[in-house]
C-alpha positions in Angstrom: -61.1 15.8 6.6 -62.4 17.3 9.6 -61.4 16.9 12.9 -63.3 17.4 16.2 -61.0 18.6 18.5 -63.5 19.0 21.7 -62.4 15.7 22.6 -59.2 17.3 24.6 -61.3 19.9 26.0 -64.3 17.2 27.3 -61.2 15.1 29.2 -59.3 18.4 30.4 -63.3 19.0 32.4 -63.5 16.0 33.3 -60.1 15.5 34.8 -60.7 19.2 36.4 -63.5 18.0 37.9 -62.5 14.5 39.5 -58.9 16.8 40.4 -61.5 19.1 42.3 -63.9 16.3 44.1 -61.0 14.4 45.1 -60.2 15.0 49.0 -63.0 18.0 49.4 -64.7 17.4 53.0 -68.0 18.7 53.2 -71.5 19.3 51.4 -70.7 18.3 47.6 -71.7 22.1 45.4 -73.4 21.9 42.0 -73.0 23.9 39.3 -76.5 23.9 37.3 -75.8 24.9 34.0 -78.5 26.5 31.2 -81.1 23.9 31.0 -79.5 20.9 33.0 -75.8 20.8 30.7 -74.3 17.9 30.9 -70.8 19.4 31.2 -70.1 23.2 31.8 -66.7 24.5 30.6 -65.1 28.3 30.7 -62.8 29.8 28.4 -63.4 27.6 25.7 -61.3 27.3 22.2 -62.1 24.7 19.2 -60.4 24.7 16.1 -61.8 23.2 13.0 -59.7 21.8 10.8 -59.8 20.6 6.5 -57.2 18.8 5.4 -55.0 20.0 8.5 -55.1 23.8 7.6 -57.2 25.4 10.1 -60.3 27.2 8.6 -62.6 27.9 11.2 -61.9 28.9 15.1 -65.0 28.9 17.8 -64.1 30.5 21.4 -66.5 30.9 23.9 -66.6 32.4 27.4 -68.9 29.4 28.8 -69.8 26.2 27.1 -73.1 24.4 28.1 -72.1 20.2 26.7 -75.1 18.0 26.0 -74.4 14.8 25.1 -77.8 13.3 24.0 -78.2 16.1 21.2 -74.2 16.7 20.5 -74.7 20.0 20.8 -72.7 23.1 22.4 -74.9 26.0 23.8 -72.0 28.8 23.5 -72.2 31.9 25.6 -70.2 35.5 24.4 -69.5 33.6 21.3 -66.7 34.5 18.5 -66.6 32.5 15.1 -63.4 33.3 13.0 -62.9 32.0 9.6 -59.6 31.6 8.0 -58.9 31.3 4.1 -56.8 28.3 3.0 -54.0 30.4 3.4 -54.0 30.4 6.5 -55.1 34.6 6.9 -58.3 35.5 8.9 -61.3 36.5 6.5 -63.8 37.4 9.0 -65.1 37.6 12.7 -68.8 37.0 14.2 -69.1 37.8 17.7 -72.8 37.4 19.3 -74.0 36.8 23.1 -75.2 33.6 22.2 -75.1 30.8 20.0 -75.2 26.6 19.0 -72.5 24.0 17.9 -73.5 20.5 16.4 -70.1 19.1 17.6 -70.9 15.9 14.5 -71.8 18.8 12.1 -69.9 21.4 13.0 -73.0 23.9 12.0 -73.3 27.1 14.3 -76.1 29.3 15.1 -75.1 32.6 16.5 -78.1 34.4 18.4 -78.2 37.9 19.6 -76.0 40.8 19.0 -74.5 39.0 16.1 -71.9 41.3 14.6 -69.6 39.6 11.5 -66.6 42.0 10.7 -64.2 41.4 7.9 -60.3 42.6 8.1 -61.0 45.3 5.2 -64.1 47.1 7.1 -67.2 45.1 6.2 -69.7 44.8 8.8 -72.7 43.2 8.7 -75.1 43.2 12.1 -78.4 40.8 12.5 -80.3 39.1 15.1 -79.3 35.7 13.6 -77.3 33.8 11.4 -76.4 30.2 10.6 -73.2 28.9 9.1 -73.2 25.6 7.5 -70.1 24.0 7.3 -70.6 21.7 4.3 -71.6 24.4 1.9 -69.3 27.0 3.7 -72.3 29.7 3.9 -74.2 31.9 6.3 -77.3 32.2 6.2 -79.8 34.6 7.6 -84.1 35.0 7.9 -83.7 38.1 10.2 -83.2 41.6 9.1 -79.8 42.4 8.8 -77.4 45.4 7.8 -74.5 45.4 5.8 -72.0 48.2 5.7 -68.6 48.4 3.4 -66.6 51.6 2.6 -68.4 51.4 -0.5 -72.4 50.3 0.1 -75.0 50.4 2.6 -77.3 47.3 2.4 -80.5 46.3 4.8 -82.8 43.9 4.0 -84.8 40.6 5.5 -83.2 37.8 4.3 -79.5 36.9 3.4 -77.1 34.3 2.4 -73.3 35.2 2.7 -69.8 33.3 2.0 -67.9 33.9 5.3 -65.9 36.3 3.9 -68.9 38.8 3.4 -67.7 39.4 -0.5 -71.0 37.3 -2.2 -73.9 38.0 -0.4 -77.8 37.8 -1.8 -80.6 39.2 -0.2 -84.1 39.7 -0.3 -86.4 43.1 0.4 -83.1 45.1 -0.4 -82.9 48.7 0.6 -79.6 50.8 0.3 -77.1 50.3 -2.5 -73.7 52.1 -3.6 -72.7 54.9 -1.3 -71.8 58.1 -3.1 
């Protein structure tokens, strides 16, 4: 089962905000957020949740809400998956990215830099997770480094944990 746990978060900035406009005297100030947000939060955290063990954590440094779409715009983003153990597998840090809060799909956009706990890497421009199949997926070039291959290519698909992934246009392969 997954749970949406932005719910907390959205009444935390809304009570912040009604704390804040309560008693102020003078000119009311707007914050304008990317593209007229509904709700603008900072520091954010999300946890997503199967069956009550937690398998995927967002953080973000601001959060653009808008409610129409259900969508997140995330800036200075970092996605970290978890096994069903409960050990991290993998962190993807990017400047910007997208949460479909009724999905839980992600986009991360620019800089996009996954690193694993054992020394993979893999860099792009792009990359998509989607939460039902548990994948990542990629039409940007990419590069993938281990301590044992070098991998580039144009298009990718990846487990989070960077141990299956399939590419096309490979160039690299087994490091010496």
């Amino acid at each position: 089962m997954h749970r949406n746990r932005l719910g907390p978060v959205v009444s935390i900035a809304y009570a912040a905000v009604a704390l804040a406009c309560s008693g102020v005297e003078g000119p009311p100030t707007t914050v304008v957020g990317v593209d007229s947000a509904d709700r603008v939060a900072f520091g954010v955290g999300h946890n997503v949740t199967t069956n009550g063990m937690l398998r995927v954590r967002i953080e973000a440094d601001t959060t653009y809400f808008y409610d129409a779409s259900q969508t997140a715009e995330l800036r200075q983003l970092t996605i970290i998956f978890f096994s069903a153990q409960g050990a991290e597998t993998s962190r993807i840090t990017a400047d910007w990215g997208s949460y479909e809060l009724q999905t839980g799909n992600m986009i991360a956009r620019t800089n996009v830099v996954g690193i694993t706990p054992d020394g993979r890497r893999l860099t792009t421009s792009e990359l998509t997770y989607d939460r039902l199949s548990n994948e990542l997926q990629g039409n940007k070039d990419f590069v993938f480094d281990s301590p044992d291959e070098h991998l580039e290519g144009s298009e990718f698909t990846a487990d989070p944990d960077f141990r299956n992934i399939k590419a096309m246009d490979i160039r690299g392969g087994v490091r010496n």
